[in-house]
Backbone as CSV, one residue per row, in Angstrom:
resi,resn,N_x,N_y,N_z,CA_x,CA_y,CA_z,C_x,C_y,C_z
1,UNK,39.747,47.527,-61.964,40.218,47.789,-60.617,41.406,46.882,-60.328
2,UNK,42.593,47.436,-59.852,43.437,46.644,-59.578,43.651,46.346,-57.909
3,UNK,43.342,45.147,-57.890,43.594,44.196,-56.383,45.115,44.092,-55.747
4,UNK,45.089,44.628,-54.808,46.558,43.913,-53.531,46.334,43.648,-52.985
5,UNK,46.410,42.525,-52.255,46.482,41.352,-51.193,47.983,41.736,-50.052
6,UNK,47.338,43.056,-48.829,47.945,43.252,-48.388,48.347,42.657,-47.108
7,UNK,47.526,41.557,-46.834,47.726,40.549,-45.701,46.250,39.440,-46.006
8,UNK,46.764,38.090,-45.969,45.964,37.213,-45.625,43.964,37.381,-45.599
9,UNK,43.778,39.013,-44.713,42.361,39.647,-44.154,42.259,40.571,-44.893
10,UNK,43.172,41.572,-45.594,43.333,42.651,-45.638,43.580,43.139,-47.381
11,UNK,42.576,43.789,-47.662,42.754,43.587,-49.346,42.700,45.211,-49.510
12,UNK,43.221,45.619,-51.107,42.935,47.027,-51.213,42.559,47.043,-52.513
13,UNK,42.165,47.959,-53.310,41.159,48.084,-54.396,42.142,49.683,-55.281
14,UNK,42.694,49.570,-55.841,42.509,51.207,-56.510,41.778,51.437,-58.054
15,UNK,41.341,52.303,-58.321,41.213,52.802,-59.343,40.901,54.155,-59.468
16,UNK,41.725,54.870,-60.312,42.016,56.457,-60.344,43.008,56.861,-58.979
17,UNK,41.697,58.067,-58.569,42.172,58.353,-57.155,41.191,58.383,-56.227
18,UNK,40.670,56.592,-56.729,40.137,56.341,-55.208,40.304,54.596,-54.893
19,UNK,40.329,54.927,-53.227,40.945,53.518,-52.884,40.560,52.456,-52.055
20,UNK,39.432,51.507,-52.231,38.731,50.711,-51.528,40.095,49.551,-50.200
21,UNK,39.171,49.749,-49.534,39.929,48.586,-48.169,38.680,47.383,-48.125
22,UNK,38.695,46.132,-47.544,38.099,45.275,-47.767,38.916,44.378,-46.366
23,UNK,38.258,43.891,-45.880,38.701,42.511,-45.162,38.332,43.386,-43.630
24,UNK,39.419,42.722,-42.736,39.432,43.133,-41.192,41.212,43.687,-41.140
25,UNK,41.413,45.063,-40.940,42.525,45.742,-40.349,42.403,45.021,-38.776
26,UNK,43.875,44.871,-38.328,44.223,43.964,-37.057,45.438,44.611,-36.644
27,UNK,45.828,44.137,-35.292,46.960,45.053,-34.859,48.135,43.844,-35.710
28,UNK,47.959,43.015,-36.006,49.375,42.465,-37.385,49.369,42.547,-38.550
29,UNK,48.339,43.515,-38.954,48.317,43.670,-40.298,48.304,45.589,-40.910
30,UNK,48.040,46.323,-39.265,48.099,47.820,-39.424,49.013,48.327,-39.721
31,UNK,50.724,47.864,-39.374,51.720,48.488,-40.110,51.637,48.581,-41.739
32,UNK,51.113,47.157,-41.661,51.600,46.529,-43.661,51.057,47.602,-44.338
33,UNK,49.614,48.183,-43.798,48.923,48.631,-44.457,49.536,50.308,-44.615
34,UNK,49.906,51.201,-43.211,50.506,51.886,-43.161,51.860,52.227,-44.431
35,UNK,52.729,50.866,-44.094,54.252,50.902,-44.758,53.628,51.201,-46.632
36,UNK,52.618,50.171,-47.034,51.689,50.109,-48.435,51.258,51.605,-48.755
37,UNK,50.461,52.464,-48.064,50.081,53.345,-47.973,51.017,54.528,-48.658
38,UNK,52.302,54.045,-47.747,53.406,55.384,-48.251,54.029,55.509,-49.224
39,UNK,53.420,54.264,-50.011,54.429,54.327,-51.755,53.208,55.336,-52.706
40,UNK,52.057,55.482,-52.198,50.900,55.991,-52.866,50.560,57.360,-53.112
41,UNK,50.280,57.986,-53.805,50.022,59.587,-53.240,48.438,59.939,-54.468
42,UNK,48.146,61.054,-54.418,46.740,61.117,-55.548,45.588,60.233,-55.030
43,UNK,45.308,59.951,-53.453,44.005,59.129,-53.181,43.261,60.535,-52.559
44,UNK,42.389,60.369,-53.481,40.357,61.545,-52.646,39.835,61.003,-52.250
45,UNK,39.928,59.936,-52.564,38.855,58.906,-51.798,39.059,57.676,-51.640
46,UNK,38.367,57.849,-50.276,38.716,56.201,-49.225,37.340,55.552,-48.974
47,UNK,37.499,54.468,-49.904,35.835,53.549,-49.342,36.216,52.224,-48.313
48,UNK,35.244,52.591,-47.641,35.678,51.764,-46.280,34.255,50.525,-46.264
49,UNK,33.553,50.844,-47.123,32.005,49.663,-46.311,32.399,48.235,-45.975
50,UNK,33.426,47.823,-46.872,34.186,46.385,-46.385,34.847,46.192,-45.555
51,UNK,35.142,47.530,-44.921,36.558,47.047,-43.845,35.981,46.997,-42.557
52,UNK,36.507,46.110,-41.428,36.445,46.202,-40.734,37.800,46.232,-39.520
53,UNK,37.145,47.044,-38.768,38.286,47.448,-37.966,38.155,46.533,-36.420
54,UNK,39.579,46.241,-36.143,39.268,44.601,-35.073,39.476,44.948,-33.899
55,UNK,40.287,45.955,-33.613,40.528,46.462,-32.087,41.148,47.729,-31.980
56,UNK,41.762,47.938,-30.824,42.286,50.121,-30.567,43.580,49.753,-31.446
57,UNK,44.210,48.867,-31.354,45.382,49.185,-32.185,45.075,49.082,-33.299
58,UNK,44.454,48.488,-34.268,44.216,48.524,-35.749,43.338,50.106,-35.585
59,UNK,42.561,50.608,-34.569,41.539,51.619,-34.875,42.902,52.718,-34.766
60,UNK,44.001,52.648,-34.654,44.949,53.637,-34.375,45.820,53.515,-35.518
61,UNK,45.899,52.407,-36.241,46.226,52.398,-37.846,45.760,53.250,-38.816
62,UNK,44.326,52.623,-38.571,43.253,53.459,-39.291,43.355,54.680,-39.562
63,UNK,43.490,55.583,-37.936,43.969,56.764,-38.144,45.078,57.126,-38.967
64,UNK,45.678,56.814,-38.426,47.053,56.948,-38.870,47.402,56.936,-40.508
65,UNK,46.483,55.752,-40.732,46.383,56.022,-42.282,45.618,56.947,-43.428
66,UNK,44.536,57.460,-42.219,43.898,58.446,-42.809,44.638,59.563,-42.837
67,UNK,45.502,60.218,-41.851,46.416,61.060,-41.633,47.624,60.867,-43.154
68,UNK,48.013,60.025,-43.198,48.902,59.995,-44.383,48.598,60.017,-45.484
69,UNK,47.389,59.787,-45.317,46.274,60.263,-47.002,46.099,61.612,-47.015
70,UNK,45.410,61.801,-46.297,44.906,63.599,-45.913,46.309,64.272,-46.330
71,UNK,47.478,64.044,-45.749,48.839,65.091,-45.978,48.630,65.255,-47.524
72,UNK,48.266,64.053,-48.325,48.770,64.111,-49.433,47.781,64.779,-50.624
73,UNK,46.647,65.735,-50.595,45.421,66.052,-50.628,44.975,66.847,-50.005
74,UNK,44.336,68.018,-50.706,43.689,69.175,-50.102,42.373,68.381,-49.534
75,UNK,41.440,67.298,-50.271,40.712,67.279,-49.514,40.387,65.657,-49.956
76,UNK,40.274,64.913,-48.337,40.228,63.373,-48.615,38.753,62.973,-48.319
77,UNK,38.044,62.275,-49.293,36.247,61.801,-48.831,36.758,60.387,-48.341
78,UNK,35.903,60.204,-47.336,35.826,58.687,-47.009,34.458,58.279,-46.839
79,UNK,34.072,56.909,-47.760,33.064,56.776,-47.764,32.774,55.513,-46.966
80,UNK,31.558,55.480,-45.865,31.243,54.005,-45.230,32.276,54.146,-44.207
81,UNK,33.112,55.169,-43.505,33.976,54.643,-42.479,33.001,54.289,-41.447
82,UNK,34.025,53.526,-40.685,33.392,52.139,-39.650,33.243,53.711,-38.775
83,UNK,32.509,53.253,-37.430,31.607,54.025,-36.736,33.050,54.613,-35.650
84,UNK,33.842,52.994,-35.945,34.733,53.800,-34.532,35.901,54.606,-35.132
85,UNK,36.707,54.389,-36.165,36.752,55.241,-37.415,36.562,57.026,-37.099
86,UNK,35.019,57.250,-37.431,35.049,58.604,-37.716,34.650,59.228,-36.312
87,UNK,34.503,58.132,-34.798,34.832,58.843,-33.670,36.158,59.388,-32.960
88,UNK,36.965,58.323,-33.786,38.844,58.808,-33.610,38.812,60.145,-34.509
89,UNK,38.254,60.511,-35.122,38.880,61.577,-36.649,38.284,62.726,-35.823
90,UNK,36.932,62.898,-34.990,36.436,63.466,-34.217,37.446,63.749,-33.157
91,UNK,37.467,63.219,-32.719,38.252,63.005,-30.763,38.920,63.495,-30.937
92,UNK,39.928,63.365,-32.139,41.400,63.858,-32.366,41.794,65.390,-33.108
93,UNK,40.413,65.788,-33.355,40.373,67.061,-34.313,40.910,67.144,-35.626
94,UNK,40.648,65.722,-36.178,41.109,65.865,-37.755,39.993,66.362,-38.675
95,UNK,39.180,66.599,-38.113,37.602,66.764,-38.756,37.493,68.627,-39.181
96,UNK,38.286,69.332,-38.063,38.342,70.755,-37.636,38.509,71.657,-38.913
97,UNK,39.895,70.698,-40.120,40.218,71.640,-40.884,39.405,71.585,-41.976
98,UNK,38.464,70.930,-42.296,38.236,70.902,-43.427,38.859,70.269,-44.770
99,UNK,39.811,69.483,-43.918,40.155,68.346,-45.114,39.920,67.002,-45.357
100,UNK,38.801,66.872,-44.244,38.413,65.750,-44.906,36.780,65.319,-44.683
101,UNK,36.348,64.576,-45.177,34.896,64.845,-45.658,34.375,63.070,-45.646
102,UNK,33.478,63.021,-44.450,33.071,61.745,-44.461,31.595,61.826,-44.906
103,UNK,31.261,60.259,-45.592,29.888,60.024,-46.537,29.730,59.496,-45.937
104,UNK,28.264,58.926,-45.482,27.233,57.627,-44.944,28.745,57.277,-44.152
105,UNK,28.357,57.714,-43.138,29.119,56.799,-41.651,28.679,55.517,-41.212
106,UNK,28.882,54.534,-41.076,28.501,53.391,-40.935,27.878,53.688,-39.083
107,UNK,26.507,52.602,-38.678,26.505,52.713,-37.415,26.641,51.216,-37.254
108,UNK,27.545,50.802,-36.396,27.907,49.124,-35.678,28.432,49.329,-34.284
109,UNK,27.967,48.012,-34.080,28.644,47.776,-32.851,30.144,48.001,-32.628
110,UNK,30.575,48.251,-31.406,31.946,48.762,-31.029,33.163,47.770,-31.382
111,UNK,34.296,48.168,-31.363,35.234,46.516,-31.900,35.436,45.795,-30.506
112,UNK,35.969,45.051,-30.421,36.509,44.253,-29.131,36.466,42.862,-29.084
């Protein structure tokens, strides 16, 4: 598995085409991860059980980064997303088309 140290909190994992997150996403570390994201293409899968998400602006990264995965992929699994996570993917109707496919949803307390 090869490791990037995409901020200080914020680690990523690949191997093949799937791509572990690890640490705490933050609203100073959600671009990095975003800008990182867009050199990548070939991810099915997103394991999330390590990450944690710290507030609405990192939970709006999150999205955001799931969105730029999904473009790139008929169909993206995410496994362990955080609870508030797969209520944005909901809310927002990314769930509707059928491209993307969440495993064991994590249940936790809210961020804040």
């Amino acid at each position: 598995m090869e490791r990037i140290a995409l901020a200080p909190e914020l680690e990523a994992g690949l191997v093949g085409d799937s791509l572990s997150l690890r640490g705490e996403l933050t609203r100073l570390n959600g671009a990095a991860l975003e800008q990182w994201l867009a050199s990548l293409s070939g991810i099915a899968v997103l394991e999330l059980s390590d990450l944690d998400i710290g507030d609405g602006v990192a939970a709006t990264h999150a999205l955001n980064a799931v969105r730029l995965l999904r473009s790139r992929t008929p169909l993206l699994r995410i496994v362990a997303a955080p609870q508030v996570l797969a209520h944005n993917l909901y809310r927002t109707g990314l769930l509707l088309d059928g491209g993307i496919a969440l495993e064991a949803m994590r249940e936790e307390e809210p961020y804040g």
